[in-house]
BADO-998953 format. One line per field, with one value per residue: residue number from 1; residue in three letters; x, y, z of N, C-alpha, C, CB in turn. Coordinates in pm, 1 decimal. Glycine has a CB too. Example, Ala and Ser with C-alpha at 12.3 -4.5 7.8 and 13.67 -1.06 7.14 Angstrom:
2
pos c(1	2)
code c(Ala	Ser)
n.u c(1319.0	1285.0)
n.v c(-569.0	-225.0)
n.w c(780.0	708.0)
ca.u c(1230.0	1367.0)
ca.v c(-450.0	-106.0)
ca.w c(780.0	714.0)
c.u c(1320.0	1290.0)
c.v c(-330.0	3.0)
c.w c(780.0	787.0)
cb.u c(1130.8	1408.4)
cb.v c(-447.3	-59.8)
cb.w c(904.6	572.5)
This chain:
154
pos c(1	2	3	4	5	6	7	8	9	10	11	12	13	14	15	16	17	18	19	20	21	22	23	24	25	26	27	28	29	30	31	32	33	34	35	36	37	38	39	40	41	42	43	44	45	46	47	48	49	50	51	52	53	54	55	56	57	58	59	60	61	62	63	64	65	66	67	68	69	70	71	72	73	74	75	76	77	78	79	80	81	82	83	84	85	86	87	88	89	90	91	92	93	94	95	96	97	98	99	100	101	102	103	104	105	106	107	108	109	110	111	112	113	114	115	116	117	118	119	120	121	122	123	124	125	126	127	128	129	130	131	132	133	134	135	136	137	138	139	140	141	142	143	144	145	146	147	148	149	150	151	152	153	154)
code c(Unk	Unk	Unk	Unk	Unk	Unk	Unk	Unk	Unk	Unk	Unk	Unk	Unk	Unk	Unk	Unk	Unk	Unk	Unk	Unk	Unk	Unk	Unk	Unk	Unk	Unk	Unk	Unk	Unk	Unk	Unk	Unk	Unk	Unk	Unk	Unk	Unk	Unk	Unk	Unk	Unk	Unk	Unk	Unk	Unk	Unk	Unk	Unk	Unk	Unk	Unk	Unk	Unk	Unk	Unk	Unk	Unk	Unk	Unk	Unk	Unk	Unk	Unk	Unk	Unk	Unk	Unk	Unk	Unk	Unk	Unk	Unk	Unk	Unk	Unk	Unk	Unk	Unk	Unk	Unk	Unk	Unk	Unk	Unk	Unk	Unk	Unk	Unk	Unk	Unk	Unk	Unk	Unk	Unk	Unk	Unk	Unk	Unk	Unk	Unk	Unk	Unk	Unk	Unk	Unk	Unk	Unk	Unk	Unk	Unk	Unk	Unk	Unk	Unk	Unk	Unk	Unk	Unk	Unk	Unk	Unk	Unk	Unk	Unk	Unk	Unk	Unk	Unk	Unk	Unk	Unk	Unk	Unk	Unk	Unk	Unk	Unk	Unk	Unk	Unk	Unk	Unk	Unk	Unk	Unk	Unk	Unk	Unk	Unk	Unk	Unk	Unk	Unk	Unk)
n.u c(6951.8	7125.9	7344.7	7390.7	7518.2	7696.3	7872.1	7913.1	8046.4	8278.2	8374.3	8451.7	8553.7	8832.1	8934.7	9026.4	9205.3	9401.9	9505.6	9678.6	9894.4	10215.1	10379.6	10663.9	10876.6	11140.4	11436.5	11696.8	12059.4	12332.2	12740.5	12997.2	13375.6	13623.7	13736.2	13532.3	13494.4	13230.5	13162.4	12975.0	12645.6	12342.4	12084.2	11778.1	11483.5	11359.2	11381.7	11673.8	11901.5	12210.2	12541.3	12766.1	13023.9	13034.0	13096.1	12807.8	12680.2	12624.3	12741.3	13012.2	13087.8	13241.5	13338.6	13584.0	13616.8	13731.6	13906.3	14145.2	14162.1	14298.4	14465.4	14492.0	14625.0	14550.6	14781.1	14913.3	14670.9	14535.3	14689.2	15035.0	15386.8	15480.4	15299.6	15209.7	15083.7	15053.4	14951.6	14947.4	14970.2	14906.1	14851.8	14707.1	14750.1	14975.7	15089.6	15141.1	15090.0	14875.2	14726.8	14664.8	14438.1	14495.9	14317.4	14280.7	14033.0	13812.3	13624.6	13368.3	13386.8	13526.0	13808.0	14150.8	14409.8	14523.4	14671.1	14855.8	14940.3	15160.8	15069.0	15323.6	15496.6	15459.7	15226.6	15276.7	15112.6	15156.7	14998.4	15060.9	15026.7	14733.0	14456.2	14362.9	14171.3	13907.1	13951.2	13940.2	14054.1	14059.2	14057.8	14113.6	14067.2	14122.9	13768.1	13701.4	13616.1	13737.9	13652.6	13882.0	13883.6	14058.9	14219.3	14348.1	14523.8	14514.7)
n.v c(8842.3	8757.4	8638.7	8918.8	8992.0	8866.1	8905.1	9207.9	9179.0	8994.7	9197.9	9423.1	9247.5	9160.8	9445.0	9511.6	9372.6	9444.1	9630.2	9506.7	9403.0	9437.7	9582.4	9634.4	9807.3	9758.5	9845.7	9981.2	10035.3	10190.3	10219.7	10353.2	10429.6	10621.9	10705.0	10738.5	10488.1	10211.1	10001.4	9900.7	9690.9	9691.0	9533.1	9629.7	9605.8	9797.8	10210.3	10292.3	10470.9	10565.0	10450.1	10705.7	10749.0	10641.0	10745.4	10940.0	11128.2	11250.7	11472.1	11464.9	11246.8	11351.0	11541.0	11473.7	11273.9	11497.3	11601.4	11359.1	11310.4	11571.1	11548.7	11674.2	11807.1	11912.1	12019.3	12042.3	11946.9	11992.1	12275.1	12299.3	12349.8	12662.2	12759.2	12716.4	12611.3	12365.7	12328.0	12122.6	12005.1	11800.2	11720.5	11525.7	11601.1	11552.6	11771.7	11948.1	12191.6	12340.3	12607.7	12717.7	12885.3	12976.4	13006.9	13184.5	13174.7	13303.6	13274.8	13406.3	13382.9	13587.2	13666.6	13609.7	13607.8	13541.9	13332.2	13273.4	12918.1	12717.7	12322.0	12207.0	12256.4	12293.9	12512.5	12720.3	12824.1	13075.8	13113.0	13254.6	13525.2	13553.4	13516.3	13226.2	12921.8	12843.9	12798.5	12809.0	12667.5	12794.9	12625.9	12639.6	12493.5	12486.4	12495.1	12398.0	12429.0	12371.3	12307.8	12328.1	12277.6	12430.6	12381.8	12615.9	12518.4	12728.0)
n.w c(8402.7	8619.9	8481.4	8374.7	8672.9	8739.7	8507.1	8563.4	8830.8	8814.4	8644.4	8804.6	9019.8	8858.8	8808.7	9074.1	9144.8	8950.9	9058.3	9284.9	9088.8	9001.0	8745.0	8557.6	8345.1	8070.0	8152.5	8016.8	8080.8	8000.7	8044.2	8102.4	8093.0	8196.3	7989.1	7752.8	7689.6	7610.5	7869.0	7988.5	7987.8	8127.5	8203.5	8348.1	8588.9	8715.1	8700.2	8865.0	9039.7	8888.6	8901.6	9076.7	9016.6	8765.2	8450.3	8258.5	8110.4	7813.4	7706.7	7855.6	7765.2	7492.5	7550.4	7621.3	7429.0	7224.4	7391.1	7426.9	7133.7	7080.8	7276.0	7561.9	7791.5	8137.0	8450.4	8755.7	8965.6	9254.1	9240.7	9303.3	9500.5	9391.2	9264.0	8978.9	8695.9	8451.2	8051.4	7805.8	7528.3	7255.5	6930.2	6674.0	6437.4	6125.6	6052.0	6225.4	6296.4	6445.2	6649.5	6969.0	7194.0	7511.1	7766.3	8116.1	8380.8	8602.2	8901.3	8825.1	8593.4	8458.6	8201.7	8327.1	8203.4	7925.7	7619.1	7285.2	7182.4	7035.3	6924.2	6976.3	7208.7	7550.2	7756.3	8047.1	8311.7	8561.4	8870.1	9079.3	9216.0	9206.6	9394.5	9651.0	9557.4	9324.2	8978.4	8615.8	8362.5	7990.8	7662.7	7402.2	7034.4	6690.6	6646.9	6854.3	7188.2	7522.1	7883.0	8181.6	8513.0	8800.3	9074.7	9351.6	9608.4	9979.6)
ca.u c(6984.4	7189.1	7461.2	7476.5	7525.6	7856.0	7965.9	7978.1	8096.3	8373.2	8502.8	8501.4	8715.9	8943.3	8989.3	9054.3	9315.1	9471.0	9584.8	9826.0	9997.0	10266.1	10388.4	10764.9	10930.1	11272.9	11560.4	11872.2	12170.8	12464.4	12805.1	13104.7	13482.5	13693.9	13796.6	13422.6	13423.5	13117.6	13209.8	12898.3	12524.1	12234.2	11906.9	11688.5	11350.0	11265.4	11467.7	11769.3	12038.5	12341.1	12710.1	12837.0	13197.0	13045.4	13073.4	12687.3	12628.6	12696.7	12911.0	13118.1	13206.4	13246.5	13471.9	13698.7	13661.3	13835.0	14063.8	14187.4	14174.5	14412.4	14579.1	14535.3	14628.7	14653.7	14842.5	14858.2	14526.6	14515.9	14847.6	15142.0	15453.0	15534.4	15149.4	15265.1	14966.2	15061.6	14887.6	15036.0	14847.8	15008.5	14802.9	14742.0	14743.5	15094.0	15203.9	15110.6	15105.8	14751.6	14723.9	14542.7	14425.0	14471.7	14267.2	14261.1	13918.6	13827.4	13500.5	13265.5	13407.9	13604.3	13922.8	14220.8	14520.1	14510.2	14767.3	14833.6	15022.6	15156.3	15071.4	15430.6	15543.6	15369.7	15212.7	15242.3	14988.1	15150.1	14894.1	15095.7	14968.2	14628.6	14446.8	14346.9	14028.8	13845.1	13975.3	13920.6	14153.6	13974.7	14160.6	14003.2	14212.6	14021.2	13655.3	13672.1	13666.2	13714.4	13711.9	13904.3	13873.8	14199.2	14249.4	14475.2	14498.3	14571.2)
ca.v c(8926.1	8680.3	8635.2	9063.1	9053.5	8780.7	9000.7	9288.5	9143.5	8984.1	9325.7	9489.3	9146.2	9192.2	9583.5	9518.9	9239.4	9444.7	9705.1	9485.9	9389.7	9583.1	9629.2	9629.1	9774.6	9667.1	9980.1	9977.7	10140.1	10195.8	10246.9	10400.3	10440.7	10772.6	10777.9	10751.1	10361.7	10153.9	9929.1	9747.2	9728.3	9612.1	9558.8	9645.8	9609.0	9935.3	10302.2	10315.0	10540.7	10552.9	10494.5	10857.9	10761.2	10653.5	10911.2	10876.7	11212.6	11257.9	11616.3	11440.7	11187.1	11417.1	11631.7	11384.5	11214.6	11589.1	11588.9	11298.9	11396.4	11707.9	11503.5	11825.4	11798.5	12046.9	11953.9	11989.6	11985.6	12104.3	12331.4	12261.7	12491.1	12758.5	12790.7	12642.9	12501.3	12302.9	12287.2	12055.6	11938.6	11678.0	11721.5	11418.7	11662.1	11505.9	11853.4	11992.2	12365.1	12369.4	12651.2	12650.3	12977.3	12896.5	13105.4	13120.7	13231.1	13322.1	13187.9	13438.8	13403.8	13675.5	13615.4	13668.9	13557.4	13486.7	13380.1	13165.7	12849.2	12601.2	12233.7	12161.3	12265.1	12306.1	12591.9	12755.0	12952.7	13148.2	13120.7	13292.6	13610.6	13528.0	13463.1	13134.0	12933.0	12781.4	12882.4	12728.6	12686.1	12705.8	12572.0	12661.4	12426.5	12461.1	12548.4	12330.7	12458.6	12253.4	12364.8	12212.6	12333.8	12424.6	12430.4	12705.4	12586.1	12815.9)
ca.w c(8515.7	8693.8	8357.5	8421.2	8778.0	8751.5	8446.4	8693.8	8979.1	8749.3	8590.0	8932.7	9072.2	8802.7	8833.3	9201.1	9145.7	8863.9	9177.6	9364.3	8996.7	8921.3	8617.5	8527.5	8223.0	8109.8	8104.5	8018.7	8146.9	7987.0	8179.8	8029.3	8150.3	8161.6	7822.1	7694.2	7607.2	7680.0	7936.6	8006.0	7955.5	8214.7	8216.4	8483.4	8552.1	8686.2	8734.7	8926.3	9034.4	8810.9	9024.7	9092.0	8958.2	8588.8	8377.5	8208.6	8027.7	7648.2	7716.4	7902.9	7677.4	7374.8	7538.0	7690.6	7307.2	7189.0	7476.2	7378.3	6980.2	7067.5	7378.8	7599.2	7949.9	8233.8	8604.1	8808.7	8988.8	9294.1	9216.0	9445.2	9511.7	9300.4	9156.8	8832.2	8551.7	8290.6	7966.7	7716.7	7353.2	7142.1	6864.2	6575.6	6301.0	6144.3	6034.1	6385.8	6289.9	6485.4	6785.1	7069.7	7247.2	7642.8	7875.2	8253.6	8419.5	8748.2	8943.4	8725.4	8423.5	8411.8	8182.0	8412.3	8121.1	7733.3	7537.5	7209.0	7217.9	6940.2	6958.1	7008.0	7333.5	7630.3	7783.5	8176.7	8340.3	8703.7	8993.0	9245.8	9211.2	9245.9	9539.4	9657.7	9508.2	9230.5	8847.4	8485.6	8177.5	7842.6	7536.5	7226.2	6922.0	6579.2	6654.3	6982.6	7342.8	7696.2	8011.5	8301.3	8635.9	8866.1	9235.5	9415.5	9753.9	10055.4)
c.u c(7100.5	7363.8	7506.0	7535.4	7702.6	7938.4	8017.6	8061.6	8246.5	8456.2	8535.0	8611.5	8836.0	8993.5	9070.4	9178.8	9449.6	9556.1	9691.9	9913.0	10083.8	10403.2	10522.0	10818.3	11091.2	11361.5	11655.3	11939.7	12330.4	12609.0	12922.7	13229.0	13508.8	13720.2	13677.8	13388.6	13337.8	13176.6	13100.7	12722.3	12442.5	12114.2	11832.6	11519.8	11249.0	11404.1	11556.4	11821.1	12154.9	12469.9	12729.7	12931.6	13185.2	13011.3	12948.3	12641.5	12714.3	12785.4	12982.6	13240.4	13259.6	13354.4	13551.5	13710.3	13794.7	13929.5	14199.4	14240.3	14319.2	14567.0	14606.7	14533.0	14657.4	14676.7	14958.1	14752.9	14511.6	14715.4	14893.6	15247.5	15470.0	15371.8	15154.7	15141.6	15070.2	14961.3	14929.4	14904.8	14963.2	14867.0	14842.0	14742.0	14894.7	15198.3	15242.1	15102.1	14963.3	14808.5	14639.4	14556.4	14378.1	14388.7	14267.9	14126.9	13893.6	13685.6	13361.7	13299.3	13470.7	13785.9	14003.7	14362.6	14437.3	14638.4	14756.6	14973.4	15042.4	15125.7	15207.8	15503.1	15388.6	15351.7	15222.1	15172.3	15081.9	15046.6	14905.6	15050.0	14808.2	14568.9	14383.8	14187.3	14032.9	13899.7	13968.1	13993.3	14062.1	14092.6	14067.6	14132.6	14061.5	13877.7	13574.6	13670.9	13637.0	13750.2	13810.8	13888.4	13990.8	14167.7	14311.8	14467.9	14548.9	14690.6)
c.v c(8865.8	8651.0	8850.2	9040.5	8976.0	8829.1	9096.6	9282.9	9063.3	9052.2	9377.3	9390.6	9166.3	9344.0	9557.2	9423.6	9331.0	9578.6	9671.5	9427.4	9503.0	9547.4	9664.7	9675.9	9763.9	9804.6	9940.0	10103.1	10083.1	10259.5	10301.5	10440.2	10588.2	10817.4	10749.7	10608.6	10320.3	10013.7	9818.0	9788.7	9632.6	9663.8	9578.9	9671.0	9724.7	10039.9	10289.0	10403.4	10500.7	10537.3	10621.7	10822.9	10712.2	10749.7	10843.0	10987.4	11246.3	11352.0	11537.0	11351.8	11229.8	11495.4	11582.8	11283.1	11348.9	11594.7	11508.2	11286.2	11484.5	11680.5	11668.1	11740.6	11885.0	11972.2	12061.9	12024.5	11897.4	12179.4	12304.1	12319.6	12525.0	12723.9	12780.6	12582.1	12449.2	12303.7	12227.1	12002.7	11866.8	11670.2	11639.4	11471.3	11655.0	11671.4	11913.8	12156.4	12424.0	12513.4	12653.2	12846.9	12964.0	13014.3	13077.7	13228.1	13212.2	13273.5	13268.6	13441.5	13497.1	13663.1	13713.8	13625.5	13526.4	13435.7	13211.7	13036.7	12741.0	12431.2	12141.2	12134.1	12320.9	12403.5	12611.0	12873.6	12966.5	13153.9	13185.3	13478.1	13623.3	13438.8	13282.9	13071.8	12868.4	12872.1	12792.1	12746.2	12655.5	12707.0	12593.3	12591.6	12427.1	12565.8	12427.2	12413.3	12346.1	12386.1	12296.0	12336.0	12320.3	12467.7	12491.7	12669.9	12694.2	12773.2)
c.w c(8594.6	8620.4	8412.2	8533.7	8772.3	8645.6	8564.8	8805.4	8877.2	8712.0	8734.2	9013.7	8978.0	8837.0	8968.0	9225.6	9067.3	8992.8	9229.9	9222.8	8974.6	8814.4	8588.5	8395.8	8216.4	8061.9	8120.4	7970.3	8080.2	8033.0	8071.5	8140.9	8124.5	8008.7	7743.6	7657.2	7734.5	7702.2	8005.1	7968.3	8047.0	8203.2	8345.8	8490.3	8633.9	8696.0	8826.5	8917.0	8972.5	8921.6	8962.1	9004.9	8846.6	8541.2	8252.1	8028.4	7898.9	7617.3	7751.1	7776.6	7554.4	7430.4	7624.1	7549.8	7243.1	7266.5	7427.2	7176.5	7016.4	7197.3	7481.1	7797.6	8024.3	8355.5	8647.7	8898.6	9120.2	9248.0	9356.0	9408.3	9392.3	9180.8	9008.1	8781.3	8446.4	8214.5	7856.3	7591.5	7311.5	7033.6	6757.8	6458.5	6291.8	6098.1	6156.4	6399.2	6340.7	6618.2	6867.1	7144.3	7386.9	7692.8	8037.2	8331.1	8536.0	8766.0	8848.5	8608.8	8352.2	8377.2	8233.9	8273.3	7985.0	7665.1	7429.8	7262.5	7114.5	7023.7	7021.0	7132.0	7400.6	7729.6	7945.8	8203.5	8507.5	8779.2	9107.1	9256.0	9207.4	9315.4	9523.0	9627.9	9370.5	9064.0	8747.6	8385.7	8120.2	7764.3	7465.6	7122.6	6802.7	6671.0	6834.8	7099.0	7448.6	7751.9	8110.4	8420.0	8740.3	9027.6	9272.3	9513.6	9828.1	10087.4)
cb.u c(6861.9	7085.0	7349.0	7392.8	7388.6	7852.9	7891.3	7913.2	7953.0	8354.1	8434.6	8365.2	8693.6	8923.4	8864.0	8931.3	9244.5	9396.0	9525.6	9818.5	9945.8	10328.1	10302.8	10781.1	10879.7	11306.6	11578.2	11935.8	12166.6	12454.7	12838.7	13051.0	13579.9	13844.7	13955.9	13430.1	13543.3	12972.3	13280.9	12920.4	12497.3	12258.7	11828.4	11748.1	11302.3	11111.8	11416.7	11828.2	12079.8	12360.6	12902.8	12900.2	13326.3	12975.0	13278.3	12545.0	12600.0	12600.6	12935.0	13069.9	13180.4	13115.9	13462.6	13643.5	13496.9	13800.1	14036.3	14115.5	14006.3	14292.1	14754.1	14367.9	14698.9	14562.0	14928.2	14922.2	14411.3	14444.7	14870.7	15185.7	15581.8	15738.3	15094.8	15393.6	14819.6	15091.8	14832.0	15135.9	14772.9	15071.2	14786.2	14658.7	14667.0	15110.2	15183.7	15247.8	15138.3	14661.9	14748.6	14610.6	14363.8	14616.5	14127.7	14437.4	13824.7	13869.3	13476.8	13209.4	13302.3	13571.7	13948.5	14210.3	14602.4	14468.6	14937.8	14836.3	14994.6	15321.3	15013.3	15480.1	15691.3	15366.7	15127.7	15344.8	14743.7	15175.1	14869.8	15317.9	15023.0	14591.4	14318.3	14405.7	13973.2	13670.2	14110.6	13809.8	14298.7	13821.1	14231.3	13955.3	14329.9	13986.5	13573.6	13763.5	13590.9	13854.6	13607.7	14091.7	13761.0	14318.0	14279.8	14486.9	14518.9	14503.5)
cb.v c(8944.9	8550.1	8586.5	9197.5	9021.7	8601.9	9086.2	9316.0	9007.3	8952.0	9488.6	9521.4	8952.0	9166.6	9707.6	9486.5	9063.3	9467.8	9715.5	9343.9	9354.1	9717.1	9734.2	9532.7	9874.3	9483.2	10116.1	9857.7	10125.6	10211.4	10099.1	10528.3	10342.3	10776.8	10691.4	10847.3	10218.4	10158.6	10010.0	9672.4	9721.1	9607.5	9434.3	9770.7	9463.0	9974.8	10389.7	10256.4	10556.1	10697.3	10375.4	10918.9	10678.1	10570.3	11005.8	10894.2	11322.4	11283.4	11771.4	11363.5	11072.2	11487.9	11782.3	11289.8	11186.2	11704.4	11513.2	11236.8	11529.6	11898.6	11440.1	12007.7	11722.0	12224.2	11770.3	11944.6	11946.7	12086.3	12514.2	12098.8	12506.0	12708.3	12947.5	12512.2	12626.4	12169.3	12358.4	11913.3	12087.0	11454.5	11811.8	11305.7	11821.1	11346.6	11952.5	11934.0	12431.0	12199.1	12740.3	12444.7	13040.6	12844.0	13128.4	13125.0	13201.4	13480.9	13197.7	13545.3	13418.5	13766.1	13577.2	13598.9	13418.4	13631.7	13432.9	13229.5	12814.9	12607.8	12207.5	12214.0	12370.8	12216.6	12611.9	12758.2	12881.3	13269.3	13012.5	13260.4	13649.2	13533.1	13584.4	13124.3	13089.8	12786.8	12959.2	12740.0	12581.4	12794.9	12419.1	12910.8	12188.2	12242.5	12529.1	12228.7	12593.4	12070.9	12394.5	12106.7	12283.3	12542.1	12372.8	12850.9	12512.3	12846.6)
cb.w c(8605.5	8707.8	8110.6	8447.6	8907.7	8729.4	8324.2	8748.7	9110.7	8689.7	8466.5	9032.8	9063.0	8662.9	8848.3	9281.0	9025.6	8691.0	9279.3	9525.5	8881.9	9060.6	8595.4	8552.4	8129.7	8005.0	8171.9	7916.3	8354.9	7909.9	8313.5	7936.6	8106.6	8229.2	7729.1	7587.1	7537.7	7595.7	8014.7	8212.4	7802.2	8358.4	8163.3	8553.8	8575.1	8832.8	8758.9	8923.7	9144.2	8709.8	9008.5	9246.3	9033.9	8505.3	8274.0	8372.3	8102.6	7535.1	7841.8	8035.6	7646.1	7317.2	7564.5	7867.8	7191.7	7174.2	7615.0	7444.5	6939.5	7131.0	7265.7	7532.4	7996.4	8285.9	8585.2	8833.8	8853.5	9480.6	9166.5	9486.4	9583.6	9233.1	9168.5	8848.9	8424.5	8277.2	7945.9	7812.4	7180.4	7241.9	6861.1	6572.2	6282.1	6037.3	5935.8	6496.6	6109.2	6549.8	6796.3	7221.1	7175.7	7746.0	7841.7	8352.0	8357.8	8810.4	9147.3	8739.9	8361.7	8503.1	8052.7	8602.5	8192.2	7615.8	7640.8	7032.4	7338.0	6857.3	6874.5	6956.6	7344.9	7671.9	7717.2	8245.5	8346.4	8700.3	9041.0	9287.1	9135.3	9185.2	9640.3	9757.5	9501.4	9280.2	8836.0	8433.6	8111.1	7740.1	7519.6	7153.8	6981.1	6549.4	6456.3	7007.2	7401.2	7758.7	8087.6	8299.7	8686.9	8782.1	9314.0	9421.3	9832.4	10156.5)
């Protein structure tokens, strides 16, 4: 009787001990730069917040890997006088006879411009005719699309 009672009273001290332990597992966080490389790796011994200004999520770096692939750039961003876009490709395909089908889209998605464009030279999109506000170039090259997102200010 006496062997039960110091079992008992034993599991219940342990249960009651095992409360204020706590329990750590080990995560790791990987950090990546603009152009998608992995720039560092930490361990941590519980969840954290990610820094805002690393880019974390796997879209991102996939379509800033094709960006880079097709070398597509638009600017400038926010537009400044004469509502001028650039869209330029330098494409690594050495014959370069790729095209790219630019689009310009308005805040629902409704395409406001289309037109094709060789990898060679570089494409302009007009802004001054439409009002001021949030708009998106897609590029479609091959079976790719990006978006970017363009500023008009007032």
């Amino acid at each position: 009787m006496k062997n039960k009672f110091y079992f008992i009273s034993s599991i219940i001290i342990m249960l009651l001990s095992m409360q204020c332990i706590t329990a750590y597992a080990q995560h790791v966080d990987y950090f990546y730069d603009a152009s998608g490389n992995r720039v560092s790796r930490q361990y941590s011994p519980s969840l954290r917040l990610m820094n805002p200004n690393v880019i974390a999520a796997k879209s991102d770096t996939v379509a800033q890997k094709i960006a880079a692939q097709y070398g597509i750039k638009v600017y400038p961003n926010p537009t400044t006088d004469g509502d001028i876009v650039t869209v330029a490709i330098s494409s690594t395909n050495p014959q370069g006879n790729e095209t790219a089908n630019v689009s310009l889209l308005d805040n629902a998605g409704k395409t406001l411009f289309t037109q094709q464009q060789g990898t060679q030279s570089p494409s302009q999109i007009n802004l001054s005719n439409y009002a001021a506000g949030i708009y998106y170039v897609k590029v479609m090259v091959d079976k790719e699309q990006l978006f970017y997102q363009v500023v008009k200010p007032k």
